[in-house]
LOSE-682714 format. One record per residue (C-alpha): residue number from 0; residue in three letters; z, y, x. Coordinates in Angstrom, 2 decimals. Last residue first. Example, Ala and Ser with C-alpha at 12.3 -4.5 7.8 and 13.67 -1.06 7.14 Angstrom:
2
+-----+-----+---------+---------+---------+
:   n : res :      zz :      yy :      xx :
+-----+-----+---------+---------+---------+
:   1 : SER :    7.14 :   -1.06 :   13.67 :
:   0 : ALA :    7.80 :   -4.50 :   12.30 :
+-----+-----+---------+---------+---------+
***
This chain:
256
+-----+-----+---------+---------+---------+
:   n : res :      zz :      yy :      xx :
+-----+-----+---------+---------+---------+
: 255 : UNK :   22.56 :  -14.40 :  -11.74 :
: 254 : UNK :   22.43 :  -12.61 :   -8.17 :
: 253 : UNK :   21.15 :  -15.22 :   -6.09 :
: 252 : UNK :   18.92 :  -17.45 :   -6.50 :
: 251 : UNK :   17.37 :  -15.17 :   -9.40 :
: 250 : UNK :   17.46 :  -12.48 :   -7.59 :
: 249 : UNK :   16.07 :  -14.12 :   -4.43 :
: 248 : UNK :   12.81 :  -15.29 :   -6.33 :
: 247 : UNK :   12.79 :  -11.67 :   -8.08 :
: 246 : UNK :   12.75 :  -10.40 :   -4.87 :
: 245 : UNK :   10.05 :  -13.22 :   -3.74 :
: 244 : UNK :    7.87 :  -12.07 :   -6.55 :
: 243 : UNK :    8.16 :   -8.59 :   -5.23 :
: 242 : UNK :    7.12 :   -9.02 :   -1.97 :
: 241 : UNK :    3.97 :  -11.68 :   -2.77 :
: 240 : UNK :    2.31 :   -9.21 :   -5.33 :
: 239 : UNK :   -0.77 :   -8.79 :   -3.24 :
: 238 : UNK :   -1.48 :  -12.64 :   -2.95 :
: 237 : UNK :   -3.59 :  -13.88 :   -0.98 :
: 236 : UNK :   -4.52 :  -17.69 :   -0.08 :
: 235 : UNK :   -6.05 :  -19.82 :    1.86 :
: 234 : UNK :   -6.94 :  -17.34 :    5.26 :
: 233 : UNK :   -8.68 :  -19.28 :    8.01 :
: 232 : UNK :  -12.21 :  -19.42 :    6.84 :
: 231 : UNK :  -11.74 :  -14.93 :    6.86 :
: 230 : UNK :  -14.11 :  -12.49 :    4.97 :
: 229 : UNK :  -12.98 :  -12.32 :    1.67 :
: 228 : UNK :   -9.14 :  -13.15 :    3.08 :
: 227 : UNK :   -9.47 :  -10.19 :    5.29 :
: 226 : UNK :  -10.15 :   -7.64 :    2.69 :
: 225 : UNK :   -7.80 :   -9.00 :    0.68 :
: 224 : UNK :   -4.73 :   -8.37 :    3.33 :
: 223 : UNK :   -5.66 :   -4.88 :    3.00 :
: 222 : UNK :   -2.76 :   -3.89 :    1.40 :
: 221 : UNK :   -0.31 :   -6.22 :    1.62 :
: 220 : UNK :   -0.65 :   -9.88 :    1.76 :
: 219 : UNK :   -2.10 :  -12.77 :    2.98 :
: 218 : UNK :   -1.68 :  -16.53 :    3.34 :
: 217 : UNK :   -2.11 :  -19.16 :    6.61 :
: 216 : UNK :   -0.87 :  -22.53 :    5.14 :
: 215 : UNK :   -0.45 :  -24.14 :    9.13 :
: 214 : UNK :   -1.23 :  -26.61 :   11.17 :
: 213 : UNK :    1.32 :  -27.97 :   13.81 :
: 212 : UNK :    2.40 :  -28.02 :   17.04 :
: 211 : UNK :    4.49 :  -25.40 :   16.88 :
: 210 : UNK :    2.99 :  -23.29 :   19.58 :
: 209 : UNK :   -0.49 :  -24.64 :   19.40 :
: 208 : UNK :    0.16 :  -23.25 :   15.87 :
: 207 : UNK :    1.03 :  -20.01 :   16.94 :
: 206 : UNK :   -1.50 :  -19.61 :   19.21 :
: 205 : UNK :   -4.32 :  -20.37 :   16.44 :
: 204 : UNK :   -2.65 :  -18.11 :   13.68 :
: 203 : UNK :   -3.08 :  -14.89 :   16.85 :
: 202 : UNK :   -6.36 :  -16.00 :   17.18 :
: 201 : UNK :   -7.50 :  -16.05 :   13.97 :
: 200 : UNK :   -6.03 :  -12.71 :   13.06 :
: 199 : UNK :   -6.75 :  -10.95 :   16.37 :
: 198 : UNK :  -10.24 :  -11.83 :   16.22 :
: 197 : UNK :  -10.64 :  -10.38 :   12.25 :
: 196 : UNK :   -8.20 :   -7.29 :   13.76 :
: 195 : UNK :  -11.27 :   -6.91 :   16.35 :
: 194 : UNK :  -14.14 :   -7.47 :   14.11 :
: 193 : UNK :  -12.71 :   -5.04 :   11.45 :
: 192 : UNK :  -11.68 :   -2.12 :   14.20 :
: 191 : UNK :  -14.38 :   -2.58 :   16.61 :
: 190 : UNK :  -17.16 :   -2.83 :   14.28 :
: 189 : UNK :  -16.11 :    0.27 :   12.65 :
: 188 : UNK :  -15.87 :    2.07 :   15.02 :
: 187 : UNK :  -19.30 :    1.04 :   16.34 :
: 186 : UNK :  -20.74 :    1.40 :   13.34 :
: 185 : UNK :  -19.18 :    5.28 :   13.57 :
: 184 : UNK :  -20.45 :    5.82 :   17.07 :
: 183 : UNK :  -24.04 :    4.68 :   16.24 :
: 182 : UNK :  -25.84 :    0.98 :   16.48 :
: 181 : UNK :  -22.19 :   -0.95 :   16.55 :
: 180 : UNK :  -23.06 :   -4.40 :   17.98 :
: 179 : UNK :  -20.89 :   -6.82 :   15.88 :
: 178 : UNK :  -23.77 :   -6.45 :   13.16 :
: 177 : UNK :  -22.19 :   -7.58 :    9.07 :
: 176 : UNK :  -19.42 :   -5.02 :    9.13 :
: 175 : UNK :  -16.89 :   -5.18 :    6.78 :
: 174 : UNK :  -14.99 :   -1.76 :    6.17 :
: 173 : UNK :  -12.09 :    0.20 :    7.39 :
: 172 : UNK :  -12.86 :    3.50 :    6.98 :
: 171 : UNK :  -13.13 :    6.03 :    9.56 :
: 170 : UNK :  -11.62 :    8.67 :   11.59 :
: 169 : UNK :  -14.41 :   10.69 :   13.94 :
: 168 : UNK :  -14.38 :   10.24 :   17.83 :
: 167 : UNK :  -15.48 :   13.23 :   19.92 :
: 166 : UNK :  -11.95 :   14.23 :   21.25 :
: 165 : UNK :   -9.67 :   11.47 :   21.50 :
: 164 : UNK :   -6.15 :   10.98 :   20.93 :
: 163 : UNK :   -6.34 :   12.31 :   16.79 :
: 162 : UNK :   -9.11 :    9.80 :   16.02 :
: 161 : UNK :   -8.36 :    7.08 :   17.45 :
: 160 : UNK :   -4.86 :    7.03 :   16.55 :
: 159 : UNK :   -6.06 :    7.20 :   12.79 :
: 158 : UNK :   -7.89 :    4.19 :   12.75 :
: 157 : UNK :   -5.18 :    2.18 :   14.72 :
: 156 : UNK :   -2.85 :    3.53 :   12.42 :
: 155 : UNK :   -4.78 :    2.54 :    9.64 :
: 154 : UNK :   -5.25 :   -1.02 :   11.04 :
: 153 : UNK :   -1.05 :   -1.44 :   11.73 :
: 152 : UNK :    0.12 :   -2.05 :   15.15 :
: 151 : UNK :    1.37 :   -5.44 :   15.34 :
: 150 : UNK :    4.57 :   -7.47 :   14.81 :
: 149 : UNK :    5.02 :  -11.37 :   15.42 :
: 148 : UNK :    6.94 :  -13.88 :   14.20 :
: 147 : UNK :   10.14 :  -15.58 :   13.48 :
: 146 : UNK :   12.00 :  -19.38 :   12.68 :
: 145 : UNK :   12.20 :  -18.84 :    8.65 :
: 144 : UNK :   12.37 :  -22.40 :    7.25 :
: 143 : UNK :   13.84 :  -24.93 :    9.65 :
: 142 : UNK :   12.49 :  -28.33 :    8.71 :
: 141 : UNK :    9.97 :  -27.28 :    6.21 :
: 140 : UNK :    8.54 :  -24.22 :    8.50 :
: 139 : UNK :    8.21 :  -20.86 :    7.87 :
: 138 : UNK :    6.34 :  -18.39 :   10.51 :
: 137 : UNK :    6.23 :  -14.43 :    9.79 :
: 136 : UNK :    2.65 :  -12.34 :   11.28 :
: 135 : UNK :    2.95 :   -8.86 :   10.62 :
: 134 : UNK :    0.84 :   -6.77 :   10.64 :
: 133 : UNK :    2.54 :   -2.82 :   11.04 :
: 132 : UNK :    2.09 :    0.14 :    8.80 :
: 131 : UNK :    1.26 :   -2.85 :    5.99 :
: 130 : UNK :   -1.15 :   -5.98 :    6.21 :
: 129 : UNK :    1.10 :   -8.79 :    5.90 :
: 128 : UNK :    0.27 :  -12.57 :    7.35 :
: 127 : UNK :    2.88 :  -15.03 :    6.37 :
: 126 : UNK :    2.25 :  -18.28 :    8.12 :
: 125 : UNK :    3.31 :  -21.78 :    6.44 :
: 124 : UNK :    4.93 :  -25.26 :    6.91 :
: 123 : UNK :    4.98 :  -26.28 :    3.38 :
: 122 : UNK :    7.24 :  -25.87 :    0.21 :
: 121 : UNK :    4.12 :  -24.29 :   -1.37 :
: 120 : UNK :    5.19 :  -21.42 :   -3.88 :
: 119 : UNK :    9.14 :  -21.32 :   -2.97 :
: 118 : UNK :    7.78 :  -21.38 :    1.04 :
: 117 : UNK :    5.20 :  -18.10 :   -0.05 :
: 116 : UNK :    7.92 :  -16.30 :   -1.90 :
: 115 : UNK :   10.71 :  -16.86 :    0.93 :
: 114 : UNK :    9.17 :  -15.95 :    3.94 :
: 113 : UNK :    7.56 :  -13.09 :    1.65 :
: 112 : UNK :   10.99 :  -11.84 :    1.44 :
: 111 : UNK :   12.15 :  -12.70 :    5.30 :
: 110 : UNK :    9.59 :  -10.12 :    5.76 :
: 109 : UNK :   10.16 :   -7.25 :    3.39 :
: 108 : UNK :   13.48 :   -6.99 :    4.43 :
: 107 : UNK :   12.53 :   -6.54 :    8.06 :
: 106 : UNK :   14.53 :   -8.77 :   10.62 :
: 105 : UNK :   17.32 :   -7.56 :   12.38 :
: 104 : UNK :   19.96 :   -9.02 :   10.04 :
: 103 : UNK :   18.67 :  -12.49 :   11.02 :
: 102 : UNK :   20.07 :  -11.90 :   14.84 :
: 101 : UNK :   19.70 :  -14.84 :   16.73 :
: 100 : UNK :   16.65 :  -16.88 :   14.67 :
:  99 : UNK :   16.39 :  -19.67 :   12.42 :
:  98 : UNK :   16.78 :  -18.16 :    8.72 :
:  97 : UNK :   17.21 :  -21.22 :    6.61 :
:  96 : UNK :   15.59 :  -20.77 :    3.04 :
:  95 : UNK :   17.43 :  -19.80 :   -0.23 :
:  94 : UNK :   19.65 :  -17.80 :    2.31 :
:  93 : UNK :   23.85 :  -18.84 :    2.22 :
:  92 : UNK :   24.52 :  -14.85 :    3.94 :
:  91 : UNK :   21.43 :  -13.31 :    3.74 :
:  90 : UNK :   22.55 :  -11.23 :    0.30 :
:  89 : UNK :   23.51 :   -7.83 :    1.57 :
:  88 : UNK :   20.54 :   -7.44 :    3.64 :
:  87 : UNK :   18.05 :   -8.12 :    0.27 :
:  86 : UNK :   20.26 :   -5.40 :   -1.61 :
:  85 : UNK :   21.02 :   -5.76 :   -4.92 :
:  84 : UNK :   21.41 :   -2.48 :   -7.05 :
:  83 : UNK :   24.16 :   -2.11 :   -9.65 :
:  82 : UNK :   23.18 :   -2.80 :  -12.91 :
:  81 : UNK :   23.20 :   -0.67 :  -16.31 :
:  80 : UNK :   20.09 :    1.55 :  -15.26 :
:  79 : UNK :   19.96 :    5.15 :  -14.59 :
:  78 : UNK :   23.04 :    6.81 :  -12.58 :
:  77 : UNK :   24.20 :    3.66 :  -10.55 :
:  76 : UNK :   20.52 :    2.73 :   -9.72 :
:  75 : UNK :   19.55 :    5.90 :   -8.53 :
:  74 : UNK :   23.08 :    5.82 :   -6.69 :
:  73 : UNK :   21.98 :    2.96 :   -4.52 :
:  72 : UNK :   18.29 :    4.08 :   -4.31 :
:  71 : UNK :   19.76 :    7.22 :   -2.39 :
:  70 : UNK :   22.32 :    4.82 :   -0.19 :
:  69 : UNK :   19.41 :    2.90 :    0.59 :
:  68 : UNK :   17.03 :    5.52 :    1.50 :
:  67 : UNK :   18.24 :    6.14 :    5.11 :
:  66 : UNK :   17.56 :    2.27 :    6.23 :
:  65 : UNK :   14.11 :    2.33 :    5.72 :
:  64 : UNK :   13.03 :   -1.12 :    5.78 :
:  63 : UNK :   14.24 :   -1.74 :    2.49 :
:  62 : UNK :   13.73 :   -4.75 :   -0.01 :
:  61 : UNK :   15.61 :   -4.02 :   -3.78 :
:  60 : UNK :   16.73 :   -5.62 :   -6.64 :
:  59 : UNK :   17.11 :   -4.30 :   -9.80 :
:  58 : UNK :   19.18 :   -6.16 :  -12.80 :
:  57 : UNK :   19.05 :   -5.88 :  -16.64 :
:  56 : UNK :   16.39 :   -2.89 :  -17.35 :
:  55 : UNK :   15.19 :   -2.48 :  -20.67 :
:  54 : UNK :   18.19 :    0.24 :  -21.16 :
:  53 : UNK :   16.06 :    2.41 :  -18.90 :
:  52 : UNK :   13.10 :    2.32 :  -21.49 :
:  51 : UNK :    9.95 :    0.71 :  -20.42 :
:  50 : UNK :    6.53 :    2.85 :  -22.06 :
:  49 : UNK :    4.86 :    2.36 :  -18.34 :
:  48 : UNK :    4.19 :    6.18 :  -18.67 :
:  47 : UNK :    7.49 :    6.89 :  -19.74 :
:  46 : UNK :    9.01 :    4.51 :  -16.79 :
:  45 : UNK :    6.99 :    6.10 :  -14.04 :
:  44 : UNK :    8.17 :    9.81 :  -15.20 :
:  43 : UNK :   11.44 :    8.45 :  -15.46 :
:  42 : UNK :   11.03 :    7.14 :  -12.10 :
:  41 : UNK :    9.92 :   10.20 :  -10.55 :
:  40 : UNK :   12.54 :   12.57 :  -12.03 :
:  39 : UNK :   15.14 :   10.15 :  -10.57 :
:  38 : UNK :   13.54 :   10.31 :   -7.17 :
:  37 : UNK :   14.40 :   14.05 :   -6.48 :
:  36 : UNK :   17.48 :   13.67 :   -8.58 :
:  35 : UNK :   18.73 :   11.55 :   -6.32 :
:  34 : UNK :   17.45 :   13.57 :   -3.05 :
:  33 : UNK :   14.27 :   12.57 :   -0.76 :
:  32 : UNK :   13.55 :   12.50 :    2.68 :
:  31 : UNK :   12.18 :    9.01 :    4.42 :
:  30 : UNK :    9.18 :    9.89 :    1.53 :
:  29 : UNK :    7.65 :    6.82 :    0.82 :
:  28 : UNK :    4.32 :    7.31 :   -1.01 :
:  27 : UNK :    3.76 :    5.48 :   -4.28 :
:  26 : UNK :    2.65 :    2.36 :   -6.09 :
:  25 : UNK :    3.52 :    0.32 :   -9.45 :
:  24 : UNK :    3.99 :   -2.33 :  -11.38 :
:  23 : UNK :    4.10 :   -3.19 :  -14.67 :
:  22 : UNK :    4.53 :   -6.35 :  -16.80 :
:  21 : UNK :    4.89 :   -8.72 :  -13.96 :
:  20 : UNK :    5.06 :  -11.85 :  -16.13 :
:  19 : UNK :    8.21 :  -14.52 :  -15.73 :
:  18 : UNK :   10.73 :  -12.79 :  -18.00 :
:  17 : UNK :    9.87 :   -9.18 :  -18.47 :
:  16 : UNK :    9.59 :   -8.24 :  -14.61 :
:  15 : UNK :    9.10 :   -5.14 :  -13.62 :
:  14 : UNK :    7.46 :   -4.01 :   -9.73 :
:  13 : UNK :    8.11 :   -0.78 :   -8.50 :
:  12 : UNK :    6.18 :   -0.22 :   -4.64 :
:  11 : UNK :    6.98 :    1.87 :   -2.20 :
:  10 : UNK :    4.38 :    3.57 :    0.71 :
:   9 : UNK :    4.47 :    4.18 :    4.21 :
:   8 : UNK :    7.60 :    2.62 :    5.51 :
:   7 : UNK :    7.97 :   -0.39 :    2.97 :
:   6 : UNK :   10.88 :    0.26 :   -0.42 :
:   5 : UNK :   10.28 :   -2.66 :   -2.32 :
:   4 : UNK :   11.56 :   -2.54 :   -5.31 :
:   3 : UNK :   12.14 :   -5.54 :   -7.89 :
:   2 : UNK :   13.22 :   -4.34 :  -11.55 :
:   1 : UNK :   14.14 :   -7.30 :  -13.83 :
:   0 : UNK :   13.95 :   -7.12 :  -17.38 :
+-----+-----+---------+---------+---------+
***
């Protein structure tokens, strides 16, 4: 069994593989300040309720934008399972996919992952849109694979930015909204926020593409990546589990 984690700035998710099926995953908050032991009470908690034994366990593999934890995930690993842990930064070197840019060590984890995952599903010119703390827009082509992208203030914290820099406006939900024109402050919120990411989507995918020259596979993921797929003509695909199916892409590229 393979155990993929992806360790994102606002929340972490466990994902095990038994074979090719994603037996189990899940979801919880990232805290940039946790001991060993702090975390190894919560994963045996996760793996008793999952009913996976540690000894289950052949390889994990981890994404990590938060550079603190990986030392504490390192010796998680060490203590409780009988692998060490892979690292996606430790294994760029000889990429499944080219990595065309200056620095590729600068690049999120979680991004040159889902690179990866969607260009192993399609093996086509594609765009990687992620819904996390940040959107993030990541551009593969055939000839070049990974060649870069774009990063953009998240929709929760646009929602909750709102809310705590100004003095009248409430938070709200994100939520599709069928009238453009909001007919109270909180439609109008809400307007703003879906119909304004919705803009930004589609016309963010149509600069990059005049860019390239090209058209592109536009897929989604993250959290509310869904949301935006309902409701999008652009968006052909989502795929909420896209991070860890490209760590257990890499591991098995990789680390056998």
């Amino acid at each position: 069994m393979i155990l993929a984690i992806d360790i994102g700035n606002t929340n972490t998710v466990l994902g095990f593989y038994d074979g090719e099926k994603l037996s189990y995953s899940h979801r919880f908050t990232t805290k940039s300040k946790v001991t060993t032991d702090e975390l190894k009470a919560k994963f045996y908690n996760i793996l008793n309720f999952a009913e996976i034994k540690r000894e289950q366990v052949d390889a994990v593999i981890i994404a990590s934008v938060v550079p603190n934890l990986n030392q504490v995930y390192a010796d998680l690993v060490k203590d409780s399972f009988k692998s060490k842990a892979f690292f996606v930064k430790d294994l760029l070197d000889d990429f499944p996919i080219g990595i065309a840019i200056g620095n590729k060590r600068e690049v999120g984890d979680d991004r040159i992952i889902n690179a990866l995952a969607a260009y192993d599903r399609f093996a086509e010119d594609v765009i990687v849109i992620d819904f996390g703390t940040a959107i993030t827009f990541d551009v593969v082509t055939k000839e070049k694979g990974y060649v870069g992208g774009v990063i953009y203030p998240g929709v929760n914290l646009a929602l909750e930015y709102l809310a705590v820099a100004t003095a009248k406006l409430p938070k709200v939900e994100l939520r599709v909204t069928k009238e453009v024109t909001g007919q109270n402050t909180i439609h109008a919120i809400e307007s703003g926020i879906f119909n304004g990411y919705m803009v930004l989507l589609e016309g963010m995918v149509a600069k990059l593409q005049k860019e390239h020259g090209r058209d592109f596979k536009i897929i989604t993921t993250g959290g509310m990546g869904e949301l935006f797929y309902d409701n999008s003509e652009i968006i052909e695909f989502h795929d909420s589990d896209l991070t860890l199916k490209g760590l257990k892409i890499l591991y098995e590229k990789k680390c056998r």
